[in-house]
C-alpha positions as CSV (number, residue, x, y, z in Angstrom):
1,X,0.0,0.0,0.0
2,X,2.8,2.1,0.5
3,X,3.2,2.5,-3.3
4,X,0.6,4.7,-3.6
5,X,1.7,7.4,-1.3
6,X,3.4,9.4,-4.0
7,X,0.4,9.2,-6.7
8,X,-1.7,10.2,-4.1
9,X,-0.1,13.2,-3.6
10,X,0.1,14.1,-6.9
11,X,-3.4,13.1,-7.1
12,X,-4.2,16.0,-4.5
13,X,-2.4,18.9,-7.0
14,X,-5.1,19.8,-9.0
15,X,-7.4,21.0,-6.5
16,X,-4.9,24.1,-5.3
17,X,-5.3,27.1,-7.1
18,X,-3.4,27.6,-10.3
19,X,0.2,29.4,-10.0
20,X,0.2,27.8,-6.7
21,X,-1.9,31.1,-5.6
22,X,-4.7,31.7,-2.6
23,X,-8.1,31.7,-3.5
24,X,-8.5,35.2,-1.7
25,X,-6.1,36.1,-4.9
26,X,-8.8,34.6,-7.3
27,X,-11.4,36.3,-5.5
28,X,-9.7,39.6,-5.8
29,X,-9.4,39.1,-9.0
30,X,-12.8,38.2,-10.0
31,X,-14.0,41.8,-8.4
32,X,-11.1,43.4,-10.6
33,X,-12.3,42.2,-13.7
34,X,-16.2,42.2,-13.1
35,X,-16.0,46.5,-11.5
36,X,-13.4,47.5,-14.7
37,X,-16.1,45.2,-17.4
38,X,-19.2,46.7,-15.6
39,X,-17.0,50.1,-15.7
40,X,-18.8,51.5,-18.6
41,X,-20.0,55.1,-16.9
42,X,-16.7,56.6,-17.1
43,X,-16.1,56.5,-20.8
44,X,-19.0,58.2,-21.2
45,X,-19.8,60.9,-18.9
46,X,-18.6,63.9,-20.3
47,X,-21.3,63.4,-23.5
48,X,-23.9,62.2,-20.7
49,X,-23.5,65.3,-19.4
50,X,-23.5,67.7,-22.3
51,X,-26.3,65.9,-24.7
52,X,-28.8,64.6,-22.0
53,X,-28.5,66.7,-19.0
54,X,-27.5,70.1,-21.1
55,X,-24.3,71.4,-18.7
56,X,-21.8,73.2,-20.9
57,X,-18.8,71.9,-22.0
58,X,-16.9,73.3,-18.7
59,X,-18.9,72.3,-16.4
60,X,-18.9,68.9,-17.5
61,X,-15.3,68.6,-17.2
62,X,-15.3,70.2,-13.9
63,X,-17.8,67.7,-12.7
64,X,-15.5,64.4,-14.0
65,X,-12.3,66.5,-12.9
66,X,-14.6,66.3,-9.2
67,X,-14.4,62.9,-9.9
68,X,-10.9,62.2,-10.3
69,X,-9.8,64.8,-7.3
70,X,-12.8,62.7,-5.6
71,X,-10.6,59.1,-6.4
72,X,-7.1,61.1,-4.7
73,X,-9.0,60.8,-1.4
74,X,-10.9,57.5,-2.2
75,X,-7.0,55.9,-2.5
76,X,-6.3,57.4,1.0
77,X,-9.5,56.7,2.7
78,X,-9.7,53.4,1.6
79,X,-6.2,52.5,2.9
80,X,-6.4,54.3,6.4
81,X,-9.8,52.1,6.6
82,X,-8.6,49.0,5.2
83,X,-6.6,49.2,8.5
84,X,-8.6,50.8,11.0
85,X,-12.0,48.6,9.9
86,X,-10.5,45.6,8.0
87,X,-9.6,45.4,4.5
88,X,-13.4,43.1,3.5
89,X,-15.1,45.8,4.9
90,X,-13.9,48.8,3.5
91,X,-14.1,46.9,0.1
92,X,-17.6,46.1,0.7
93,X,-18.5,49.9,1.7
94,X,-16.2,50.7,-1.5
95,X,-18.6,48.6,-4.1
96,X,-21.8,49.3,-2.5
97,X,-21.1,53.1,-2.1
98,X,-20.1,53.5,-5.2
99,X,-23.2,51.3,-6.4
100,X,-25.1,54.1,-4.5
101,X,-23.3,56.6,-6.1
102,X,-23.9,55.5,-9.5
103,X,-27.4,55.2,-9.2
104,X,-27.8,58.4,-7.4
105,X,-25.6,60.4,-10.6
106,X,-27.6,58.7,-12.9
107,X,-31.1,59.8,-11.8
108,X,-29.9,63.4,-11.0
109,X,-31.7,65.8,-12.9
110,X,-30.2,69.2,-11.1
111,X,-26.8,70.6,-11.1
112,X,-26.4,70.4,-7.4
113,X,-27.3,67.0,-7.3
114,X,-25.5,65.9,-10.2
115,X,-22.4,67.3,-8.1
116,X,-23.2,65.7,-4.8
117,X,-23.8,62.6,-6.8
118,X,-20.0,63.2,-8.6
119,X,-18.4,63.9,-5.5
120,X,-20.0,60.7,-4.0
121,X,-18.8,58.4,-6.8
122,X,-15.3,60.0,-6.8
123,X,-15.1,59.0,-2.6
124,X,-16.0,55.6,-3.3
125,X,-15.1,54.0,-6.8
126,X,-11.8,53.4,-5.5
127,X,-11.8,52.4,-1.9
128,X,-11.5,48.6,-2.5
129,X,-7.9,49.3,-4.7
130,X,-6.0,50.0,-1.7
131,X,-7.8,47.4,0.8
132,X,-7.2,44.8,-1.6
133,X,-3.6,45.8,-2.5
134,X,-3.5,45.3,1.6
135,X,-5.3,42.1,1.5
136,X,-2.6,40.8,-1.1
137,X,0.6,42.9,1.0
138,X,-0.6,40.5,4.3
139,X,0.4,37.6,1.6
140,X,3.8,35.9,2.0
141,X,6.1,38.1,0.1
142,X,7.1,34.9,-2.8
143,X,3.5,35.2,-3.5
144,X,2.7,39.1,-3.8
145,X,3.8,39.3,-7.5
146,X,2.4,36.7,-9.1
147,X,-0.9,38.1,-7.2
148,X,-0.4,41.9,-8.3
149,X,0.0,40.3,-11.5
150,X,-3.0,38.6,-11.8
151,X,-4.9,41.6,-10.3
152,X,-3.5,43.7,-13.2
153,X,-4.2,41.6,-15.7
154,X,-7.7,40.9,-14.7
155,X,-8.2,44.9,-14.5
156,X,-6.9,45.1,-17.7
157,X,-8.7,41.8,-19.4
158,X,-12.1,44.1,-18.1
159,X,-11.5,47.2,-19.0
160,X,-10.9,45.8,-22.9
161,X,-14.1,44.5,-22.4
162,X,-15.7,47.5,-21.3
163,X,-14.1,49.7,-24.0
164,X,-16.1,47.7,-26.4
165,X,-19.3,47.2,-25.0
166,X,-19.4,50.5,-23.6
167,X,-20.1,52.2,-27.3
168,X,-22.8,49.6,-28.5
169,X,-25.1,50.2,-24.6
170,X,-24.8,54.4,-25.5
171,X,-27.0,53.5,-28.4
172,X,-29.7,52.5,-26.3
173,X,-29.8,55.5,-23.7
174,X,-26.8,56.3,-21.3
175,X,-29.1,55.7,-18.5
176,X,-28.5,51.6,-19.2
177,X,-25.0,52.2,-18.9
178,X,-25.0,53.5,-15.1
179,X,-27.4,50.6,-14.3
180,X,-25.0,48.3,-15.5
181,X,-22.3,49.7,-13.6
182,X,-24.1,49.4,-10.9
183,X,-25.1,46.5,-11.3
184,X,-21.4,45.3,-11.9
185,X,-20.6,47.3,-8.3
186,X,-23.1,45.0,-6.4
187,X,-22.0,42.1,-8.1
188,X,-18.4,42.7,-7.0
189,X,-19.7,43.5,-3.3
190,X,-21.0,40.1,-3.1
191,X,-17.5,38.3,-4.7
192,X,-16.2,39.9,-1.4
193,X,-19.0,38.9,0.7
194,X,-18.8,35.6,-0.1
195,X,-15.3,34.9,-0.7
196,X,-12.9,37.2,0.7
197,X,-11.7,36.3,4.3
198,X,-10.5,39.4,6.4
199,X,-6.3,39.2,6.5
200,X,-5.9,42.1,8.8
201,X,-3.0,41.4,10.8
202,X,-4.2,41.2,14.8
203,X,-4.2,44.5,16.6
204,X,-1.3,45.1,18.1
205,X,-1.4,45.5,22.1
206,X,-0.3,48.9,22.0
207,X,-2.0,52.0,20.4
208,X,-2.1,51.9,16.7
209,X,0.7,54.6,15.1
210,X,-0.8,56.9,13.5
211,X,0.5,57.2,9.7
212,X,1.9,60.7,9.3
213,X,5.0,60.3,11.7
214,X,5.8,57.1,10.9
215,X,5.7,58.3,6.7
216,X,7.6,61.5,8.0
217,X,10.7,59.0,9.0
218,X,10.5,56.7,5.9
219,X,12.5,58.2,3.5
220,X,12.5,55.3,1.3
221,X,8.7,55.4,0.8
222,X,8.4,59.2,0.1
223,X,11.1,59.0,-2.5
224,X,9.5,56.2,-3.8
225,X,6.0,58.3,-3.6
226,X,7.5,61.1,-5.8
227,X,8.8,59.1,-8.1
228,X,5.7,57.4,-9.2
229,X,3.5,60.3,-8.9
230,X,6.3,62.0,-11.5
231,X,6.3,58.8,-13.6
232,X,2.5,58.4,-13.5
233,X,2.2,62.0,-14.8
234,X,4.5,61.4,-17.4
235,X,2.5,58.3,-18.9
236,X,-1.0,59.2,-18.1
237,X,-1.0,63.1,-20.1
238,X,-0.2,60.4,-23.4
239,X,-4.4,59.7,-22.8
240,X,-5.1,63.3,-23.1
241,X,-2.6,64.6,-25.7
242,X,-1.9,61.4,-28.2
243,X,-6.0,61.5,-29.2
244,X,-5.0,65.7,-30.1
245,X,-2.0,64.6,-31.9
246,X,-3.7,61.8,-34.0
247,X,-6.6,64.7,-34.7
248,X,-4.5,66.9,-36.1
249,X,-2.2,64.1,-38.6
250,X,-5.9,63.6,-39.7
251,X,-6.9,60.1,-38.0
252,X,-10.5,60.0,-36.3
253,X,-11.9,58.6,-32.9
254,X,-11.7,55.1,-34.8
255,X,-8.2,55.2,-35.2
256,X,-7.7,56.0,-31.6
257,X,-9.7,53.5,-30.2
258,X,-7.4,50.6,-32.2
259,X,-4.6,52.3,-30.3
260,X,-6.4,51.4,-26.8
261,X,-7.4,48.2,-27.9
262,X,-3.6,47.3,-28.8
263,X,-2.9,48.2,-25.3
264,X,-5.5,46.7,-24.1
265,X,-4.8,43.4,-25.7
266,X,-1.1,44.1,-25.6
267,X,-1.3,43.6,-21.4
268,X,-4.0,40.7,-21.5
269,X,-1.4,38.3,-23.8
270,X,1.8,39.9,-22.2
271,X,1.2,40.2,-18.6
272,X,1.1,36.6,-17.7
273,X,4.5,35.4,-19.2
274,X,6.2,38.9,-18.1
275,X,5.2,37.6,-14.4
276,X,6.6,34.5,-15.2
277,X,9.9,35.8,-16.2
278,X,10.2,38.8,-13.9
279,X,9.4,37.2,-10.7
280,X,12.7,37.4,-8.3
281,X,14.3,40.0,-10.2
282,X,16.1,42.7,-9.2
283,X,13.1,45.4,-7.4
284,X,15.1,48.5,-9.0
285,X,16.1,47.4,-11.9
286,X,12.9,46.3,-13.7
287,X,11.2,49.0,-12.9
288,X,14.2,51.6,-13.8
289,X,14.3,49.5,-17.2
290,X,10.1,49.6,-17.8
291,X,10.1,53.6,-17.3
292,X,12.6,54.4,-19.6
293,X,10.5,52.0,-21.9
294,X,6.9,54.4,-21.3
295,X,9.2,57.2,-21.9
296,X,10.4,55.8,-25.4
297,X,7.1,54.9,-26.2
298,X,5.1,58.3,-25.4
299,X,8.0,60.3,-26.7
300,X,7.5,58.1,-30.1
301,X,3.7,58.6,-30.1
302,X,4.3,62.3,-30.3
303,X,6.1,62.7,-32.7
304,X,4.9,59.6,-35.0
305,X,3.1,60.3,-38.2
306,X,1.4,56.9,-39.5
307,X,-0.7,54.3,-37.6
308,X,2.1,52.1,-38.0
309,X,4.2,54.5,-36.2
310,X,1.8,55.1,-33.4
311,X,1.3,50.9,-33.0
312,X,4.7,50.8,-32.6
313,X,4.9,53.6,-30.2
314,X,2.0,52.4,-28.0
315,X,3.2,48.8,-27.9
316,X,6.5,50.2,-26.8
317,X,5.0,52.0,-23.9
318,X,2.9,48.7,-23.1
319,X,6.2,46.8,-22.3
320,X,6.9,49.6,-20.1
321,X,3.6,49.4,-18.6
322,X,3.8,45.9,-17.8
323,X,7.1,45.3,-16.1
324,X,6.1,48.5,-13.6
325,X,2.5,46.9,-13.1
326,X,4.1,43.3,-12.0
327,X,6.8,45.0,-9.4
328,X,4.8,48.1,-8.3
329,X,3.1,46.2,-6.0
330,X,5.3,43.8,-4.4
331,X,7.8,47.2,-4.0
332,X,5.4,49.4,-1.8
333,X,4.3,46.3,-0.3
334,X,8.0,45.5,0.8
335,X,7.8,48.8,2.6
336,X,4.6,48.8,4.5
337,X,4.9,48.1,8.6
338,X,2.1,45.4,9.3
339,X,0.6,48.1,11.1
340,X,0.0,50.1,8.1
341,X,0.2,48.5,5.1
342,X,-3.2,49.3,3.8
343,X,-2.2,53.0,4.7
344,X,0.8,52.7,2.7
345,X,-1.2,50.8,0.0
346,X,-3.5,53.6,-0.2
347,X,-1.2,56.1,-0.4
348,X,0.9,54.0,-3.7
349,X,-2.4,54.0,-5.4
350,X,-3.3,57.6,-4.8
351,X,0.2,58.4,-7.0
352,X,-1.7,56.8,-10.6
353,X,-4.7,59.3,-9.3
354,X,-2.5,62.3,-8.6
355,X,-1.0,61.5,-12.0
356,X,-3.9,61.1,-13.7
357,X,-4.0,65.3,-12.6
358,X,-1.4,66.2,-13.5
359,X,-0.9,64.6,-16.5
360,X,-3.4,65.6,-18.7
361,X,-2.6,69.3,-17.6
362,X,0.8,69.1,-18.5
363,X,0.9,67.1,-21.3
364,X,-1.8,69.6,-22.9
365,X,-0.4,72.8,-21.5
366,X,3.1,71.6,-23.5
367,X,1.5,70.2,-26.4
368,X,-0.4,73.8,-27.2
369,X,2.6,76.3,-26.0
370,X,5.6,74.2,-27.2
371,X,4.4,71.6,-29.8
372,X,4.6,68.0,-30.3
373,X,8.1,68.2,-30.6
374,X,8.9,69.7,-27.1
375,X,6.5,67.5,-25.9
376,X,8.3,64.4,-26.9
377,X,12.0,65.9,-25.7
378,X,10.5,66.5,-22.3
379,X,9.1,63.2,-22.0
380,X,11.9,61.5,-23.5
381,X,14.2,63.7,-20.7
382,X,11.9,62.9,-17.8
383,X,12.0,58.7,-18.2
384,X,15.6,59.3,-18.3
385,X,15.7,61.6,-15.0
386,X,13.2,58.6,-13.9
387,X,15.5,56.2,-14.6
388,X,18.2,56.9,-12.8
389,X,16.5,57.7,-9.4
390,X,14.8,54.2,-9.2
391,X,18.4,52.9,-10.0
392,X,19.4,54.8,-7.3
393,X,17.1,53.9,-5.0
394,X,17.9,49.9,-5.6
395,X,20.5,49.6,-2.6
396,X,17.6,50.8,-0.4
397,X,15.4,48.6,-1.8
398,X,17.3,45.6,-1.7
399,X,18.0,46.1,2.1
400,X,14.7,46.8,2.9
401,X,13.3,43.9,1.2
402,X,16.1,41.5,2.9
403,X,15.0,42.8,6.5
C-alpha cells in the first residue's frame, strides 16, 4: 500500500489554485475584472452630461475632474480604513457606495445633485484598490507578484471589455450604462462577501501609530511616492494629448480607439508570461528599465506620423507598462509596517490618481505652448531623470526587502 503514497499526492495537485496562488487572490481578482467590465460610466460621462443633462462643455469637465480629485481621497480613505476597519469591509462599503453613487448620478436631474452625486462616486469608486492591494501585501512576500499580477491583468482583461461594450449600450440610452455599472458594483460586493476572508493582521497590544510620523521617518517610501507620482504623470497626459495629436495628422476617434485596444490586448497576452519571467528580479532594476521604456514609447507617439508609427509607439510603452505593473506592488508592499500597510497601500495608489491630474494638464499645456516636438524631448528627458532615481534607489530597496 505504501506505493501509492506518491500518486496520491500528486493526485491532490489539482485541487490548489493555479500558480500555486490563494483563492483570496482569485477572488480579488474576479472583483477586478467584473467593476473594470461593468466600468462602462466613465467612458461616457462627459457626453452624458453635455447631450442629455444640457451642462456646458466646462462644467462637464469640472464635474468628471470632481471625480478624479474625488478618487485622490478614495485611495487614502480606503487605505487608512482597510486598516482601521478591515480590509473586506472597506471593500464592501467601496462597491456598495459606489453602487449608490452611480445610481444616485444617474437619476440626478439638477446641477447640485448631479455634483453631490460626482463627489459621492469620486469618494468611493476606488476604496476597495488599496484594501485589496493590503489584502494581497498580508500575503507571503514569494506570492505578492504573481498576485499583483494577476490583479493587473484581470483589470486590464475588463476594462478591454468594457471599451467595447461600452459604445454599442450608449446607443440604447446612457441611462443603461449607469445601471449596469451598478449593477457590476453589487455584483463585485457580493464576490467579497462571499469569498474574501478578512487578512488584517491582529491588533497590536499597544495604540495603533498613526500614519503621518511614521511616513515623515521613511524616507525610502516618500522618494518612492515622488517618483511614481512623476512617472504616472509622465505616462497618463499620453491619454489626453496622443487623441490631439492623431486629430491633427488627420486620424478620427476610430483610429484612436485601435490604439487602446492594442494596449489593451497588448497587457492581456503579455502580462502573464512577463510575471513568469520577472518574478525574483532585481526590485530596482525592472522597474528603472520599464520607465525608460513608457518614456520611449510616449515620446514616439508624439512625434509619429502613420498608424504604423503610433502601434509601434504604443506597444512600446505597453512593455513599459507591464514590467512596472508586475513589481509596483510587491515594492510598496515590501515597505509597508504590518501596522500600516493598507495606509501605505493607499497612499501607492493615490500616485496613478495624482498622475492622472497632472498629467493631462501638463501634457496639454506643453503640447499647445511648445508643440509636439517639445512634448516628446520633455518626455523623453523625464523617463531618463526617472531612470536613474529608481536605480538609485535599488540599494535601499534591496536592504529593505532582505530585512
Amino acid at each position: 500500500m505504501t506505493t501509492y503514497a506518491t500518486p496520491t499526492r500528486k493526485a491532490a495537485a489539482p485541487s490548489r489554485p493555479r500558480l500555486d496562488l490563494p483563492h483570496l487572490v482569485w477572488a480579488l481578482a474576479a472583483t477586478h475584472f467584473v467593476s473594470r467590465a461593468g466600468g462602462v460610466v466613465q467612458s461616457f460621462l462627459v457626453l452624458y452630461l453635455t447631450q442629455e443633462q444640457g451642462l456646458t462643455a466646462t462644467t462637464a469637465g469640472a464635474v468628471v475632474a470632481a471625480v478624479g480629485v474625488g478618487g485622490i481621497g478614495s485611495q487614502l480613505l480606503g487605505g487608512w480604513l482597510g486598516d482601521r476597519i478591515g480590509r473586506r469591509n472597506t471593500m464592501l462599503a467601496g462597491f456598495l457606495g459606489t453602487a449608490v453613487a452611480l445610481a444616485a448620478l444617474g437619476s440626478a436631474d439638477t446641477v447640485p445633485a448631479i455634483w453631490a452625486a460626482a463627489v459621492g462616486l469620486g469618494l468611493t469608486a476606488d476604496l476597495f484598490r488599496p484594501a485589496g492591494a493590503a489584502a494581497v501585501a498580508d500575503l507571503p512576500a514569494r506570492q505578492r507578484i504573481r498576485a499583483f499580477g494577476l490583479l493587473f491583468w484581470a483589470a486590464n482583461l475588463g476594462f478591454s471589455i468594457a471599451t467595447v461594450t461600452a459604445g454599442v449600450l450608449a446607443r440604447h440610452g446612457y441611462g443603461l450604462l449607469f445601471w449596469i455599472n451598478a449593477t457590476a458594483s453589487v455584483v463585485a460586493a457580493l464576490i467579497v462577501w462571499r469569498r474574501v476572508p478578512e487578512t488584517r493582521p491582529p491588533a497590536p497590544e499597544q495604540p495603533r501609530r498613526a500614519l503621518l510620523p511614521v511616513l515623515l521617518r521613511d524616507r525610502l517610501m516618500l522618494a518612492m511616492t515622488l517618483l511614481y507620482v512623476a512617472y504616472f504623470t509622465l505616462f497618463l497626459q499620453t491619454f489626453a494629448t496622443l487623441p490631439l495629436i492623431m486629430t491633427a495628422d488627420g486620424h478620427g476617434p476610430a483610429t484612436y480607439g485601435a490604439m487602446l485596444a492594442l494596449n489593451g490586448i497588448a497587457i492581456v497576452v503579455g502580462q502573464p508570461l512577463a510575471v513568469r519571467l520577472l518574478a525574483g528580479r532585481d526590485p530596482s532594476a525592472v522597474p528603472a528599465v520599464s520607465i525608460l521604456l513608457v518614456g520611449a514609447g510616449v515620446a514616439s507617439s508624439a512625434t509619429a506620423h502613420s498608424t504604423t508609427g503610433y502601434a509601434a509607439a504604443v506597444l512600446l510603452w505597453s512593455l513599459g507598462q507591464i514590467g512596472i505593473a508586475v513589481m509596483f506592488g510587491g515594492a510598496f508592499a515590501d515597505l509597508a509596517p504590518a501596522d500600516l500597510r493598507g495606509s501605505y497601500m493607499g497612499i501607492a495608489s493615490a500616485t496613478w490618481s495624482v498622475g492622472g491630474v497632472f498629467g493631462p494638464l501638463a501634457g496639454t499645456v506643453l503640447l499647445n505652448q511648445a508643440g509636439r516636438g517639445a512634448l516628446g524631448a520633455v518626455c523623453a528627458i523625464t523617463a531618463i531623470a526617472l531612470f536613474a532615481g529608481q536605480l538609485a534607489l535599488g540599494p535601499a530597496l534591496r536592504s529593505r526587502t532582505a530585512a
